[in-house]
DRENKOLVO-449041 format. One line per field, with one value per residue: x, y, z of N, C-alpha, C in turn; residue in three letters. Coordinates in steps of 0.02 Angstrom, whole numbers. Example, Ala and Ser with C-alpha at 12.3 -4.5 7.8 and 13.67 -1.06 7.14 Angstrom:
2
nu: [660:642] .
nv: [-284:-112] .
nw: [390:354] .
cau: [615:684] .
cav: [-225:-53] .
caw: [390:357] .
cu: [660:645] .
cv: [-165:2] .
cw: [390:394] .
resn: [ALA:SER] .
***
This chain:
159
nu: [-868:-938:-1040:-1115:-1187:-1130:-1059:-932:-740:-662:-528:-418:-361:-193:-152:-84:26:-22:-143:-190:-142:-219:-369:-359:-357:-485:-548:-516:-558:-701:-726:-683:-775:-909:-877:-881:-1009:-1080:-1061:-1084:-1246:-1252:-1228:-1332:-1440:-1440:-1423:-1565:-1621:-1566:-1652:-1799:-1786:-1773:-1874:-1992:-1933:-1976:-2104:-2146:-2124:-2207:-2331:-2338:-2296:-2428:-2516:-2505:-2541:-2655:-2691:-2678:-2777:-2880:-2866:-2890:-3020:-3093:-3081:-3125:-3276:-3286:-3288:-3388:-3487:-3492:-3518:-3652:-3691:-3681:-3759:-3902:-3920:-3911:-4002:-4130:-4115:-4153:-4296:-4439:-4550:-4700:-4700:-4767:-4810:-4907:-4886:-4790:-4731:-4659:-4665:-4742:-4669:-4705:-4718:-4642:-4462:-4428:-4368:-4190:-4192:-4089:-4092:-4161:-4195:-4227:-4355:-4348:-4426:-4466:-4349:-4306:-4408:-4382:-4243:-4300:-4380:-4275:-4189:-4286:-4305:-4173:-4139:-4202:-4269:-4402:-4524:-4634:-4658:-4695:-4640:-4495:-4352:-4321:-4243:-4159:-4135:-4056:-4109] .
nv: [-4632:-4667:-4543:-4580:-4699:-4820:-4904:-4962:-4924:-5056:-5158:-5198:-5344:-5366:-5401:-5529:-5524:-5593:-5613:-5474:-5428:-5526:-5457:-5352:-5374:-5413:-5317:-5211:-5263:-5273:-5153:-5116:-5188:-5104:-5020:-5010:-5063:-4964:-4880:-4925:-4930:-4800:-4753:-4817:-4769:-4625:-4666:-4708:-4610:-4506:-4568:-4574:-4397:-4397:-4464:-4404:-4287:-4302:-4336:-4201:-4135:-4187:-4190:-4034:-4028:-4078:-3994:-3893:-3928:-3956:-3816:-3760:-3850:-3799:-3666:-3658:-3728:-3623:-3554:-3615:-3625:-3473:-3462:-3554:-3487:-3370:-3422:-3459:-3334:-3290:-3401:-3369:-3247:-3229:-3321:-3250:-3158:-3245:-3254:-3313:-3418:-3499:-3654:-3693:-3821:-3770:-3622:-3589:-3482:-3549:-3630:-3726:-3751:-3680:-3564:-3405:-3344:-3195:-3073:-2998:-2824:-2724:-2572:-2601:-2672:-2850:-2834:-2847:-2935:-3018:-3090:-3149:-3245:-3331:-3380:-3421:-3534:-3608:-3634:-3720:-3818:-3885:-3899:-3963:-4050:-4130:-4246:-4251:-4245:-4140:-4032:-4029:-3960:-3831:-3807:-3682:-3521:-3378:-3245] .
nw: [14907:15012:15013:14900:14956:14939:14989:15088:15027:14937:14946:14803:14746:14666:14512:14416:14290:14158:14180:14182:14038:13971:14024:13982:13841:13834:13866:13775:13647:13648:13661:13519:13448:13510:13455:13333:13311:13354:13266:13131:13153:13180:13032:12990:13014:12967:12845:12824:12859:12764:12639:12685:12690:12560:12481:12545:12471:12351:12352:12388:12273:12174:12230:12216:12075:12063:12077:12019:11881:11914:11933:11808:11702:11780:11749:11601:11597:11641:11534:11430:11481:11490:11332:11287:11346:11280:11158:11165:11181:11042:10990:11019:11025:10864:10853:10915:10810:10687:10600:10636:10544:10513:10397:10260:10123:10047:10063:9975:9859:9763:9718:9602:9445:9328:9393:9373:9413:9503:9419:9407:9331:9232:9282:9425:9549:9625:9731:9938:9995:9898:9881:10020:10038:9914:9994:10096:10065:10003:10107:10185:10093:10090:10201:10272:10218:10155:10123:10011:9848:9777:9843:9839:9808:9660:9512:9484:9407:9337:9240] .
cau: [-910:-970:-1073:-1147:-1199:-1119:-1015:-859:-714:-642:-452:-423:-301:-144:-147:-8:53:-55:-205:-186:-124:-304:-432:-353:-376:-531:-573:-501:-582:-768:-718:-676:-836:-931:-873:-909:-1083:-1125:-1029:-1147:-1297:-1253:-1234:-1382:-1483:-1422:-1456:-1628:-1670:-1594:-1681:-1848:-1794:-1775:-1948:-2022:-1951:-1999:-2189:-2179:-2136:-2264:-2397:-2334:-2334:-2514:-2561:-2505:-2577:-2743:-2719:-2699:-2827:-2928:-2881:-2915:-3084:-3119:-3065:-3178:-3336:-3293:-3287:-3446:-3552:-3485:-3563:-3709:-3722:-3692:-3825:-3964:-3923:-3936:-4074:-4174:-4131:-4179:-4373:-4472:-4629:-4725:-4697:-4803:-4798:-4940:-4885:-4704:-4759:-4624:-4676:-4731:-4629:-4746:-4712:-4581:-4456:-4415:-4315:-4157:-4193:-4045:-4126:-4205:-4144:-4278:-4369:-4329:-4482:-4439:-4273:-4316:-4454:-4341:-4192:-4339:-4386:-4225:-4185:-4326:-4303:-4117:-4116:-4281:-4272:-4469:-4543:-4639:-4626:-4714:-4605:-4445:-4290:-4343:-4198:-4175:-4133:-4060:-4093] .
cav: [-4689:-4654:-4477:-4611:-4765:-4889:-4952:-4917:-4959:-5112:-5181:-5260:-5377:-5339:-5457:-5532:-5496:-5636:-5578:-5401:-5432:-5558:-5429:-5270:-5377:-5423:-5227:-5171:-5313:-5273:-5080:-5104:-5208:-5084:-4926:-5036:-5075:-4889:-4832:-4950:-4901:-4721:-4753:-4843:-4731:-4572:-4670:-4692:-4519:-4477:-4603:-4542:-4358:-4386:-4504:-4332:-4200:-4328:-4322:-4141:-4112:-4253:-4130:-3949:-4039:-4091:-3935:-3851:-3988:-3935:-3730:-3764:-3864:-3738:-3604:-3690:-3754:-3565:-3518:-3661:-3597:-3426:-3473:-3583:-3417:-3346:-3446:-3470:-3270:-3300:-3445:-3335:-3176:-3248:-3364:-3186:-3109:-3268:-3235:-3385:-3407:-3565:-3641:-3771:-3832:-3729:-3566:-3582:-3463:-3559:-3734:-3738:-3738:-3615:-3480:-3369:-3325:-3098:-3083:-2934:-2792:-2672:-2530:-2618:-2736:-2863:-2817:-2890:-2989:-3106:-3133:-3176:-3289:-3376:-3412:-3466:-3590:-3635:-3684:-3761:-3869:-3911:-3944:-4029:-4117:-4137:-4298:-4256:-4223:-4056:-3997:-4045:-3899:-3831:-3768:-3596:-3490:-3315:-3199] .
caw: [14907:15068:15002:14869:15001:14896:15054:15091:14994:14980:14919:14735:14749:14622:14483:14386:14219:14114:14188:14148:13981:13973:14037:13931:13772:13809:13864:13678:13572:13657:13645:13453:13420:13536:13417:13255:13301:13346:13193:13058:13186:13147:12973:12943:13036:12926:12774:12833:12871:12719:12605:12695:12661:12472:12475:12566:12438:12267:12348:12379:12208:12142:12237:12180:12003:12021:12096:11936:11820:11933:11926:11717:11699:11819:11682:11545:11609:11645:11480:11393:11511:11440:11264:11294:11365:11209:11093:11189:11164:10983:10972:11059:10977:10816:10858:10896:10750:10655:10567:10656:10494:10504:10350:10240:10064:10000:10080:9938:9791:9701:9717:9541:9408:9298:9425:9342:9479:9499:9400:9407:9295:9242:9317:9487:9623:9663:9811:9967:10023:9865:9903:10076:10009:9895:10032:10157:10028:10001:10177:10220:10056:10105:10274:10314:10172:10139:10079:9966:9776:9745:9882:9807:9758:9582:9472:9482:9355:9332:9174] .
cu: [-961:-1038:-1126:-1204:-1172:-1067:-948:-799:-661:-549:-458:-367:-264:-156:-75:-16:-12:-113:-227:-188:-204:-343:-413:-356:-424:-566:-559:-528:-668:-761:-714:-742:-898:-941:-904:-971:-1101:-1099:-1097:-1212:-1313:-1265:-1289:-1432:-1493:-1427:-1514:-1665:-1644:-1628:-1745:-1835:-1807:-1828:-1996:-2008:-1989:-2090:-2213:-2180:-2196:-2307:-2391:-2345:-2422:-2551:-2544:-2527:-2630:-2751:-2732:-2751:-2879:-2933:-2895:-2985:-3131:-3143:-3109:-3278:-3344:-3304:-3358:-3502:-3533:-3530:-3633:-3739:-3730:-3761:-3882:-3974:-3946:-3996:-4120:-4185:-4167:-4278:-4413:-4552:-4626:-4731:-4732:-4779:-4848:-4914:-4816:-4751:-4704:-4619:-4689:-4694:-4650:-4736:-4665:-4539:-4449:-4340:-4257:-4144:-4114:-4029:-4138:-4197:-4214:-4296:-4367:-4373:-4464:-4395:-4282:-4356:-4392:-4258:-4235:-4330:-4317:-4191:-4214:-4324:-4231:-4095:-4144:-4276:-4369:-4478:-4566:-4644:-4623:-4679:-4532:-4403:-4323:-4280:-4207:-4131:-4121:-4068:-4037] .
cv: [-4686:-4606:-4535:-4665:-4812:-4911:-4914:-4978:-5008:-5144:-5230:-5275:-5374:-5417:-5466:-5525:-5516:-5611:-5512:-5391:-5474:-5513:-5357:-5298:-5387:-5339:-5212:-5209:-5281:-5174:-5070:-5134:-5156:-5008:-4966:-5040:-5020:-4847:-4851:-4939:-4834:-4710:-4764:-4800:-4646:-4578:-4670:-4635:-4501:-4517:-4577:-4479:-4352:-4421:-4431:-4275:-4245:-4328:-4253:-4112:-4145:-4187:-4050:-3963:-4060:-4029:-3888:-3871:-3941:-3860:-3730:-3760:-3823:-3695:-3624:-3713:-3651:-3527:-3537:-3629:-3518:-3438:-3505:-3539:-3386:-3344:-3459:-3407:-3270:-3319:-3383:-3279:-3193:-3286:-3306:-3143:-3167:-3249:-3302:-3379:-3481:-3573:-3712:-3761:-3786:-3663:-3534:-3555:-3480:-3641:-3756:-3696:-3706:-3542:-3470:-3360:-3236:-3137:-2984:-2868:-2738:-2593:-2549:-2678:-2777:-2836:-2859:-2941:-3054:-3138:-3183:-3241:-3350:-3415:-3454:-3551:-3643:-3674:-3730:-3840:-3907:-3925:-3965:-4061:-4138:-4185:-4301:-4223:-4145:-3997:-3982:-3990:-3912:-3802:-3692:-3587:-3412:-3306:-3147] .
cw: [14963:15068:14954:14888:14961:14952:15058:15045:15018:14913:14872:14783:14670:14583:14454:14305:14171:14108:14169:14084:13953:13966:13992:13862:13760:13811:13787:13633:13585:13645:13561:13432:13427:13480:13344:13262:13298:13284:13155:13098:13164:13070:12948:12967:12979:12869:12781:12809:12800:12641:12618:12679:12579:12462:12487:12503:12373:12321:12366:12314:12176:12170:12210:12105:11996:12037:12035:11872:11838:11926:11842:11693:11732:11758:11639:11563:11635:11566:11423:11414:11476:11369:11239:11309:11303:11151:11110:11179:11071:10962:10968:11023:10881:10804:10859:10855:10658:10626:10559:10598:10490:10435:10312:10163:10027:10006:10026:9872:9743:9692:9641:9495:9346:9335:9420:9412:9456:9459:9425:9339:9282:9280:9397:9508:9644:9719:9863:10000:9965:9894:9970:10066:9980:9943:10083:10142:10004:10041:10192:10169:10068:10182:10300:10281:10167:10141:10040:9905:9748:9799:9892:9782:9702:9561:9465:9429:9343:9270:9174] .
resn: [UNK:UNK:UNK:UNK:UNK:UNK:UNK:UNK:UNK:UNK:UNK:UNK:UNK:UNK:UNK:UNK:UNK:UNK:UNK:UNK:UNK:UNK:UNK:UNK:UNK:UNK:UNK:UNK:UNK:UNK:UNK:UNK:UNK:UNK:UNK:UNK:UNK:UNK:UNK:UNK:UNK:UNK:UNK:UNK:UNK:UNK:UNK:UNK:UNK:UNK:UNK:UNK:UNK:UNK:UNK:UNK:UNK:UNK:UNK:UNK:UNK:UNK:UNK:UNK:UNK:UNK:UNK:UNK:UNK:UNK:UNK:UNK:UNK:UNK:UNK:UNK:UNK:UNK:UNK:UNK:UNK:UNK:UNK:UNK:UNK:UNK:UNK:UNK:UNK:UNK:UNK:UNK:UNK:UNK:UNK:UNK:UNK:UNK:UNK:UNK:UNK:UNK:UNK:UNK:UNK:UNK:UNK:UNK:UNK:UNK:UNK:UNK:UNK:UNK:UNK:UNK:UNK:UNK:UNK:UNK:UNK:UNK:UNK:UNK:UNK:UNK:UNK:UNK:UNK:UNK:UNK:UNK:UNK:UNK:UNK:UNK:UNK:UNK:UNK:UNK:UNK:UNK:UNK:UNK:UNK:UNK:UNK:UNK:UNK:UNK:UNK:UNK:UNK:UNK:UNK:UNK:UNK:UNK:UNK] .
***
């Protein structure tokens, strides 16, 4: 006590029975309350942490699932962009091999219906400037749609 400074020591006085028997029940009742509180302290603390661990892994999965929603969708939005240059080579390529001819109503040598069309001989394959002629005319009559009359689909007619 002396090495400490806390004074020097000084004489309990001896108690008697009652008293003893008094202060050691209250020592063991505040010792049993003392362990119960830090017990459910401990407990509740350990459910905590692991209530927050399992909150922590369900939002790391929540993000590894969206990050694989988002690589998908990544490939698939690659795969669409490919498919889209695709057809865009399609379009273009075909658009250049299309045969751009300004086209009017007088310029159709089959507008009237007096002009015989070629016909196919057994011998000899129309030639191909008709043909071409007659599909021009054909288009231009079915997908512009004209307005007016003398410009109108005529019945065709093979021999």
């Amino acid at each position: 006590m002396w090495l400490l400074n806390l004074g020097k020591p000084t004489n309990v006085p001896p108690m008697n029975e009652a008293m003893a028997i008094d202060l050691g029940a209250n020592l063991l009742g505040e010792g049993i309350l003392f362990t119960i509180a830090a017990a459910l302290l401990i407990f509740e603390y350990s459910r905590q942490s692991a209530s927050n661990e399992k909150k922590e892994r369900e939002q790391k999965q929540q993000i590894e699932d969206l990050k694989y929603v988002i690589s998908e969708l990544s490939m698939h939005q690659e795969q669409h962009k490919a498919q889209i240059r695709e057809l865009f080579r399609y379009v273009y390529d075909i658009d250049s091999r299309v045969v751009k001819v300004p086209w009017s109503p007088k310029a159709n040598p089959y507008k009237d219906e007096n002009t015989p069309l070629p016909t196919i001989n057994s011998k000899k394959v129309v030639n191909d400037q008709s043909v071409i002629n007659e599909a021009l005319y054909y288009i231009q009559n079915t997908l512009y749609k004209p307005s007016s009359a003398e410009c109108a689909p005529r019945k065709m007619y093979r021999a």
